[in-house]
C-alpha positions in Angstrom: 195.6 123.0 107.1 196.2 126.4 106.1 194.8 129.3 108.3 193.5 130.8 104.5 191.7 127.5 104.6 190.1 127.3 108.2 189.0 130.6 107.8 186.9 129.9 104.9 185.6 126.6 106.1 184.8 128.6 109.2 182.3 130.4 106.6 181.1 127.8 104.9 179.9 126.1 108.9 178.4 129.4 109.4 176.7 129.5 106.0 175.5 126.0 106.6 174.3 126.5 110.1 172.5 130.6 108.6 170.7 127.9 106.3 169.5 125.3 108.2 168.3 128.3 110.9 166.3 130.0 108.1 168.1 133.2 108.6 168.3 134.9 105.2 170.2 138.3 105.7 173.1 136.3 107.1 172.8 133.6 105.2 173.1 136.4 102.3 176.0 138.4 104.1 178.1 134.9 104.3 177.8 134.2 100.4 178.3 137.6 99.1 182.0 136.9 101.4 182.3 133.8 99.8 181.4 134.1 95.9 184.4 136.4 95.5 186.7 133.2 95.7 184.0 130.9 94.6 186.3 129.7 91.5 189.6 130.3 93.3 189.9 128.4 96.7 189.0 124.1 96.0 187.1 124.1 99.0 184.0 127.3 98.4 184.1 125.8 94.9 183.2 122.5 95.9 180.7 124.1 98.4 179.1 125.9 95.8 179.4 122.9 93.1 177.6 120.4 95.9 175.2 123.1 97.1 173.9 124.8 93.8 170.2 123.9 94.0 170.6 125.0 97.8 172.1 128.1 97.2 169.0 129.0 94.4 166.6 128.4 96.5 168.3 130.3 99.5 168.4 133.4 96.4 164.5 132.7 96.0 164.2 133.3 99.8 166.3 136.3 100.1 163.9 137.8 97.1 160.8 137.2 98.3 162.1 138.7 102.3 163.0 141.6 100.5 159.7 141.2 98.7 157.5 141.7 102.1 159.9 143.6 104.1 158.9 146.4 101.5 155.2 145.7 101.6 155.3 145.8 105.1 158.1 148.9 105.7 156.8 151.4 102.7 153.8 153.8 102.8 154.2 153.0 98.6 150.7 151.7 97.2 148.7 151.3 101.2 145.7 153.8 101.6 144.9 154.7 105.2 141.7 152.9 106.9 141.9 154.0 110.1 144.7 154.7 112.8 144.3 155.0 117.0 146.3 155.3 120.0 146.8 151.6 119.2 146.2 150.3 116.2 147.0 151.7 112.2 145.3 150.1 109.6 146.3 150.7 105.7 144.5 148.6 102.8 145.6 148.5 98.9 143.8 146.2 96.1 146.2 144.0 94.3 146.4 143.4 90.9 144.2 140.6 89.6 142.2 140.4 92.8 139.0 141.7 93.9 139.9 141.2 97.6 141.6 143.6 99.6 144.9 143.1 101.2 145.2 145.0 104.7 148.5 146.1 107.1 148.0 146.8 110.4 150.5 147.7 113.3 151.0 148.3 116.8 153.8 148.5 119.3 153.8 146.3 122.2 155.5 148.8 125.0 158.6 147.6 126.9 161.9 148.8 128.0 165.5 147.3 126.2 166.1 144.7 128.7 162.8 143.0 128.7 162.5 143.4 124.9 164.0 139.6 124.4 160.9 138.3 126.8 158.4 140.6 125.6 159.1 139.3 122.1 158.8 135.6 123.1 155.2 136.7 124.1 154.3 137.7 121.5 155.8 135.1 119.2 154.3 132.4 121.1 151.3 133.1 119.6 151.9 132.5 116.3 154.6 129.7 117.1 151.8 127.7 119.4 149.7 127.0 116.2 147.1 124.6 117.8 146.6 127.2 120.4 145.7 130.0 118.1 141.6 129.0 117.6 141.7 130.0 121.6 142.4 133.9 120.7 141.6 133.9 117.3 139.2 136.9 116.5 135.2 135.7 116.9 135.9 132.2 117.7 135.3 131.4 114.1 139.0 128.9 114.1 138.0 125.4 114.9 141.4 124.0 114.0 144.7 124.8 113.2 146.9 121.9 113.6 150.3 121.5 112.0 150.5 118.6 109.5 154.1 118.6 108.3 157.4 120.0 109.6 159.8 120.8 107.2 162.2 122.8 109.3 162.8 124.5 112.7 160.8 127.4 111.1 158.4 125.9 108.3 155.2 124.1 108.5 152.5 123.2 106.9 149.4 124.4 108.8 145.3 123.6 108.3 143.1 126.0 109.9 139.4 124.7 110.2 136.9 127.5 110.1 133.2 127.8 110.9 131.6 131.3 110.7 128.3 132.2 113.2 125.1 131.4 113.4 123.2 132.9 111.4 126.2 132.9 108.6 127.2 129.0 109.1 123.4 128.4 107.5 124.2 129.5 104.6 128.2 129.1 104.4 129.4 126.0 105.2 132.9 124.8 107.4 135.7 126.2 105.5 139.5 124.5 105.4 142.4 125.4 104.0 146.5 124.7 103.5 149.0 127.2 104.3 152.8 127.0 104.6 154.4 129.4 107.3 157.8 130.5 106.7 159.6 132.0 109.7 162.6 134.2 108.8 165.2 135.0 111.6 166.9 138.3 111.3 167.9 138.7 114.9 171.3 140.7 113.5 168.1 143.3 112.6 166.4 142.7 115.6 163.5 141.1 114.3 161.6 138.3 112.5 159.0 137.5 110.0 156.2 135.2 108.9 155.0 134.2 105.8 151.9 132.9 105.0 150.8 131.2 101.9 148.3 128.9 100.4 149.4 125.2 99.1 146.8 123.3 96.4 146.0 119.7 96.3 148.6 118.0 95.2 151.5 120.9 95.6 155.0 119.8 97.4 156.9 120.5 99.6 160.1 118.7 100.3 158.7 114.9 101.1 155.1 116.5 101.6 152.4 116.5 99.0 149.1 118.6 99.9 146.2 116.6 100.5 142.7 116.8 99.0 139.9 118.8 100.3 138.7 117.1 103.5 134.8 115.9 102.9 132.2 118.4 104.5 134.7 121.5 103.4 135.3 124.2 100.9 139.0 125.4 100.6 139.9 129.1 101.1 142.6 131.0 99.9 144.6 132.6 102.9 147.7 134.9 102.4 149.8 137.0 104.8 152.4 137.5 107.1 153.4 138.7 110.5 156.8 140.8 111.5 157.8 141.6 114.6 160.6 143.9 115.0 162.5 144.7 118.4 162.8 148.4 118.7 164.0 151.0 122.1 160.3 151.8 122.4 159.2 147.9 122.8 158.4 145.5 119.9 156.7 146.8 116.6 154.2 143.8 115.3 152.5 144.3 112.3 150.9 141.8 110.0 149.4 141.6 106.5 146.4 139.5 105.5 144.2 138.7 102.7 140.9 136.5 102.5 139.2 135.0 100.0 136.2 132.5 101.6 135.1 131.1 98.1 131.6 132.4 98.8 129.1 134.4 96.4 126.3 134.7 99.2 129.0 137.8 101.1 129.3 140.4 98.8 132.8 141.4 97.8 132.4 145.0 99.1 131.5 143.6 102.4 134.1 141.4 103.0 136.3 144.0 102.0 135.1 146.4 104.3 135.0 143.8 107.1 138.8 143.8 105.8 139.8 146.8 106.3 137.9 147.3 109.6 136.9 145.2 112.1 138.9 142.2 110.9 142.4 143.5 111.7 141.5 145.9 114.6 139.6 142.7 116.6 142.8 140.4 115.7 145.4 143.1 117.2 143.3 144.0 120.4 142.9 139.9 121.0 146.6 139.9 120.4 146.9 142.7 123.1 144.9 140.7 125.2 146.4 137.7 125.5 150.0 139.2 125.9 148.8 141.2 129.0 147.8 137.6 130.3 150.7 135.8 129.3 151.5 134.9 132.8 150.2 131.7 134.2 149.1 130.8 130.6 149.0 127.7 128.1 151.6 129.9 126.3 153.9 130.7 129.2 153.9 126.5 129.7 154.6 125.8 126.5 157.6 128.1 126.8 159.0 126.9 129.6 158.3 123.7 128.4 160.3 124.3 125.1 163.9 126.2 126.3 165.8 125.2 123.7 163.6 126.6 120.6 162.7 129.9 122.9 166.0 130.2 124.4 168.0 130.4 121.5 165.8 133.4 120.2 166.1 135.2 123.1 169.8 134.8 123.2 170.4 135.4 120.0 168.3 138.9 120.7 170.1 139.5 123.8 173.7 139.5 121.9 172.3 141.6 119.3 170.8 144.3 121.2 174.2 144.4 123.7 176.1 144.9 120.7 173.9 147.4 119.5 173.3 149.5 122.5 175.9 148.1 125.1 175.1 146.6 128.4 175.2 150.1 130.6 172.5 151.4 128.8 170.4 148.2 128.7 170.7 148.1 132.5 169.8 151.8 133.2 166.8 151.3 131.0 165.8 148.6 133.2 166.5 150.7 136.1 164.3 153.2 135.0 161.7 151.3 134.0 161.3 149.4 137.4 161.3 153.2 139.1 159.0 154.1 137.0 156.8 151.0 138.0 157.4 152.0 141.9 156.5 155.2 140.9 153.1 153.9 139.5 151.8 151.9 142.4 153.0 154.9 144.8 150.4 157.2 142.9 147.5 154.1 143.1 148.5 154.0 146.7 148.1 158.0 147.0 145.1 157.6 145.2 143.6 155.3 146.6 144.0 157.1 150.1 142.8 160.2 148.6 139.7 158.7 147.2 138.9 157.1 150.7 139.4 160.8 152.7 136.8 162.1 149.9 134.4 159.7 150.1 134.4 160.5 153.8 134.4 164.1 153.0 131.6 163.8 151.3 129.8 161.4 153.6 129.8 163.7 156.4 128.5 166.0 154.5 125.5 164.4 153.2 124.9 163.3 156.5 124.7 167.5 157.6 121.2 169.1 158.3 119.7 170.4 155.0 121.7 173.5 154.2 123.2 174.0 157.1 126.6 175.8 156.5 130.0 174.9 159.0 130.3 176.0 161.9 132.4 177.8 163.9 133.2 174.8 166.7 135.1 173.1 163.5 138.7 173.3 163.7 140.0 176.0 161.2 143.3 175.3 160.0 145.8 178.5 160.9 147.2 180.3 157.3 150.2 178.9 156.3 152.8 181.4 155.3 153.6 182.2 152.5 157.4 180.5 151.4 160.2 182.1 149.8 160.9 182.2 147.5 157.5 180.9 146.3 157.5 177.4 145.0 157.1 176.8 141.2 153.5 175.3 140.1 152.9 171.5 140.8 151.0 169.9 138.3 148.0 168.5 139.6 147.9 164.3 139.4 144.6 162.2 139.1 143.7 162.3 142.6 143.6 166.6 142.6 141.4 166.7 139.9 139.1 164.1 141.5 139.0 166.1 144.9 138.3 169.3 143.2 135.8 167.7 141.0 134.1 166.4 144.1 134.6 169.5 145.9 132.8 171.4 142.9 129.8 169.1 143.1 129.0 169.8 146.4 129.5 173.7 146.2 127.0 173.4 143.5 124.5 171.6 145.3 124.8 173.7 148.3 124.2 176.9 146.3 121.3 175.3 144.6 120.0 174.5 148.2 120.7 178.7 149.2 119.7 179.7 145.9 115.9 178.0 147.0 115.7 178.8 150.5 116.2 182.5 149.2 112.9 182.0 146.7 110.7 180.6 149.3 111.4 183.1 151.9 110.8 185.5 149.0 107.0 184.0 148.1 106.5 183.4 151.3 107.7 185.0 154.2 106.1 183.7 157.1 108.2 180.2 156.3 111.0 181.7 157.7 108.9 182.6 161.2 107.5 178.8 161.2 111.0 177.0 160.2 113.4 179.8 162.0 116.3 177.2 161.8 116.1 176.7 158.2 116.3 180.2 157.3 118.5 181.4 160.3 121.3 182.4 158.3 119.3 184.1 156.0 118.1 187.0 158.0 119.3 189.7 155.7 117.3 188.4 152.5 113.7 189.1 154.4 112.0 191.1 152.3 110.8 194.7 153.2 107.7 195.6 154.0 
């Protein structure tokens, strides 16, 4: 075999295997090498002969990727609803549709080298389907079990969901069908999910959608969720649109829960959930599964050495676990700080009413000044919190002087009766 030859077929395995994994952007880079000898080498022509109605549907993919990537990447069309230290939301109304469609982002903070594991994190989420009614904003998701399993990265979900009392009285269970597509574009550091509705009866591969389980009403879902590895942590954003097949909620209302609390409760459950990953049903099911998890975070690993190079992963990694020293040093300092105030301020609520220090208490000697003179140190959390304590108790104290002054000033014979009290205010006496 020719080395002209082995190098194509060495395409072609690639192609195949870019297929299979659902990865569209490489899949796409492997053709376009390929078509320019389509009708010239035997072999890609037979590829291409025996794989037509593969390689359409792989175009159809590609299209619509490109499709959400843009709804998802582009300012073009989205109207801002309301944006935080966390959270950005952005709505638009799509044509035909009296529902509104709603993007939402936040960044899930992390340095290079853990970006691989924070990514499985978050991932897990959406990859453990049966798990998601346990996070699922409002507890409203009774179900969501997957029913087929076309590929490594497409199933066919049914989410079950019952809305609150007093809502569920008057709007019954709801079901419906959704395919999720996962696209793997780890050579761009990240990955997406499509969501879409199937109808009774629609196909895909060997699987034909079933009717509308007895008891239920079927919603129309749509959406998607991207999660893209960047050096500030991983970027997640999602897109979703809802149509309960109700005319008791008026349209303006759901579209308002749309744009407001809908997406901001589904990212800060999101937040949640990652920040208690460890020790969880998603960490087991991880562990449990190396070989779908594992591959990802491989796959993420070689990209972002190859984009950033190894040194600079590690010293991020470095940094990031100084930083983390740093961090539980200051709760440490804190901490100790907070315990000398609160015994500060102990003793001296425990002092004779307005009685002022003494001279028995240890004064501390000046310190000198330095040279040269040190530059200004900005203060940290536990400064602030002394001097704020500190000011508290000059205030009360001067409220306390600021009354012994006024009594002595009615009436003077108090300070002849209590001497102690107003000893240290001999000077304010008034004249006779």
């Amino acid at each position: 075999m020719s080395k002209l030859r082995t190098d194509y077929q060495n395409v072609i395995d690639e192609l195949d295997e870019a297929i299979n994994n659902d990865q569209p952007y490489l899949s796409r880079d492997l053709l376009e090498h390929l078509q320019p000898v389509a009708q010239k080498n035997s072999l890609v022509k037979a590829f291409f002969s025996d794989n037509a109605e593969r390689l359409e549907k792989l175009k159809e993919d590609i299209g619509r990727v490109d499709e959400l990537l843009h709804s998802l990447n582009s300012d073009e069309g989205w109207k801002e609803a309301s944006k935080s230290s966390r959270v950005t939301v952005h709505f638009q109304k799509p044509e035909g549709s009296p529902f509104l469609m709603t993007k939402a982002e936040t960044l899930f903070e992390t340095n290079l080298a853990d970006l691989p594991d924070m990514f499985v994190k978050v991932m897990s989420l959406f990859n453990e389907n049966d798990l998601m009614p346990k996070w699922f904003p409002m507890g409203v998701m009774k179900g969501n079990e997957c029913i087929h399993q076309e590929s490594k990265f497409v199933k066919v979900i049914q989410p079950l969901i019952k809305l609150p009392f007093p809502i569920s009285g008057v709007i019954g269970p709801r079901e419906t069908l959704v395919v999720g597509r996962g696209y793997d574009m780890s050579e761009r550091k990240a990955v997406a999910i499509a969501v879409n509705p199937m109808e009774a009866g629609e196909t895909l591969g060997s699987f034909t959608a079933p009717e509308v389980p007895k008891g239920f009403t079927r919603i129309t879902m749509i959406g998607a969720y991207y999660f893209e590895l960047t050096p500030k942590g991983i970027v997640f954003k999602l897109l979703q649109q809802l149509d309960l097949k109700s005319n008791i909620i008026p349209t303006p209302l759901m579209n308002w829960i749309a744009k407001g609390a809908m997406p901001n409760e589904f990212i800060s459950q999101i937040r949640s959930r990652v920040k208690k990953y460890e020790g969880s049903k998603w960490e087991e099911r991880v562990l449990a599964n190396p070989k779908f998890y594992d591959e990802i975070k491989q796959r993420l690993t070689a990209t972002l050495e190859k984009e950033y190079g190894m040194s600079t992963i590690a010293l991020a990694k470095e940094e990031a676990e100084s930083a983390a020293l740093a961090r539980k040093n200051s709760k440490r300092s804190l901490r100790r700080s907070m315990s000398k105030l609160s015994k500060r301020i102990s003793r001296t609520a425990s002092m004779p009413f307005g009685k002022k220090k003494t001279q028995s208490e240890p004064v501390p000697e000046p310190i000198p000044e330095p040279e040269p003179e040190p530059e200004p140190v900005e203060k940290g959390a536990a400064d602030f919190a002394m001097d704020g304590a500190m000011a508290v108790i000059d205030a009360v104290s001067a409220v306390v002087d600021l009354g012994r002054k006024a009594a002595i000033t009615v009436a003077p014979s108090l300070k002849e009766k209590y001497p102690i009290m107003f000893k240290d205010l001999e000077e304010l006496t008034p004249s006779r």
